[in-house]
C-alpha angles and dihedrals in degrees: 000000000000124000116270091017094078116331120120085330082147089053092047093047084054093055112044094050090053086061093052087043087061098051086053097042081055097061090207107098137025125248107272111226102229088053084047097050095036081059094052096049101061082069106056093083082061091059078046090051099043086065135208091352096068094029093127099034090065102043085055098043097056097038087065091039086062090053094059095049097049084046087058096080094064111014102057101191147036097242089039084055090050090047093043091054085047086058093049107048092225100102100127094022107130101256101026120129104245085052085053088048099050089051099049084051099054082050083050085050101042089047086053098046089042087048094042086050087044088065100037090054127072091196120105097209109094095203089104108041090048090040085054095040089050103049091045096048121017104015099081094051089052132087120241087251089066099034085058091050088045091050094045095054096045083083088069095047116137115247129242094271104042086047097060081036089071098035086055090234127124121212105267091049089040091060093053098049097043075046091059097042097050092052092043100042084050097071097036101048085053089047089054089038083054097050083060106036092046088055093046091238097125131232089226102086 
C-alpha cells in the first residue's frame, strides 16, 4: 500500500496529535490551525476504512477538514478563527468556519471514544465499539433519517482484524498507537469545548 493510503496511518495519527497535545499541555500558544488540520486529515482514511456506516461521516468530515485547512492561510490559530466568525456574525452559519470546527471536533470524539471501546473489548466484531462511539458522540446531532442508515451499515462493519489489515498494523503496534491517540485527542477535544464555552457560544448545535 502506498504511503499515506494505509501505512502506519494509526501511528501518524498518534503522532501528530501528540504534537498538537503538547501546545495545548503547555498552556503558551494556541492551537494553529494548518498543524491542526493537517492532524485531522491523517484520519480521515480511518472513517474510509470503517466502510458504509460512517459514509457520511466521512464525506462530511473531510469536507470541513478541508475548510480549515484552506482558512489557515489566512486565519493562524483556533481561538483567532472563533473571534474572526463573532465579528462576523456568522458563528453558527452552515459553512462558517467555527461550525466546521465544532463538527470536525465531534469526528475527532467519536474516533477517541471508538478507539478507547476497541481496547476494552476482546471481540473482534467492531459493531459494538462503533455503535457505542456513534450514540455517545454523533447520534444526538443527527437526524432519524441518518441514524437509520448508521444503524443499517454497522452490519457491514469490518471486523478487528480487517480493519488493522488495511491500516497495515498488527495487534500489539495497533494498541500503542489507539493508545496514543486516546491520551493525545483528550487534551485537545476539552481545549476546542473551551473556545466555545469560554465565549458562551455552546458546543450543543
Amino acid at each position: 500500500m502506498e504511503d499515506g493510503d494505509g501505512d502506519k496511518t494509526l501511528r501518524k495519527i498518534g503522532e501528530a496529535f501528540k504534537e498538537i497535545a503538547s501546545a495545548v499541555n503547555s498552556q503558551t500558544v494556541d492551537i494553529e490551525v494548518a498543524p491542526f488540520s493537517h492532524a485531522c486529515s491523517l484520519v480521515s482514511p480511518l472513517f474510509g476504512c470503517l466502510g458504509i456506516a460512517f459514509k457520511f461521516a466521512e464525506m462530511d468530515y473531510v469536507a470541513k477538514v478541508d475548510d480549515l485547512a484552506k482558512a489557515s492561510s489566512s486565519i493562524s490559530t483556533l481561538s483567532a478563527l472563533l473571534d474572526h466568525d463573532i465579528e462576523g456574525d456568522c458563528v453558527r452559519k452552515s459553512g462558517s468556519h467555527s461550525r466546521n470546527l465544532l463538527r470536525v471536533k465531534r469526528g475527532l470524539d467519536m474516533v477517541r471514544v471508538l478507539f478507547e471501546q476497541m481496547l476494552a473489548s476482546d471481540e473482534s466484531s467492531l459493531r459494538n465499539p462503533a455503535s457505542t462511539a456513534y450514540a455517545e458522540v454523533l447520534a444526538p446531532h443527527h437526524g432519524w433519517a441518518i441514524r437509520k442508515a448508521v444503524a443499517a451499515g454497522m452490519y457491514a462493519l469490518p471486523s478487528k482484524t480487517q480493519l488493522l489489515k488495511r491500516l497495515n498494523e498488527d495487534e500489539a503496534s495497533a494498541r500503542i498507537h489507539l493508545q496514543n491517540y486516546i491520551n493525545a485527542s483528550a487534551p485537545v477535544i476539552l481545549y476546542i469545548n473551551k473556545l466555545f464555552l469560554t465565549r458562551e457560544l455552546g458546543i450543543d448545535w
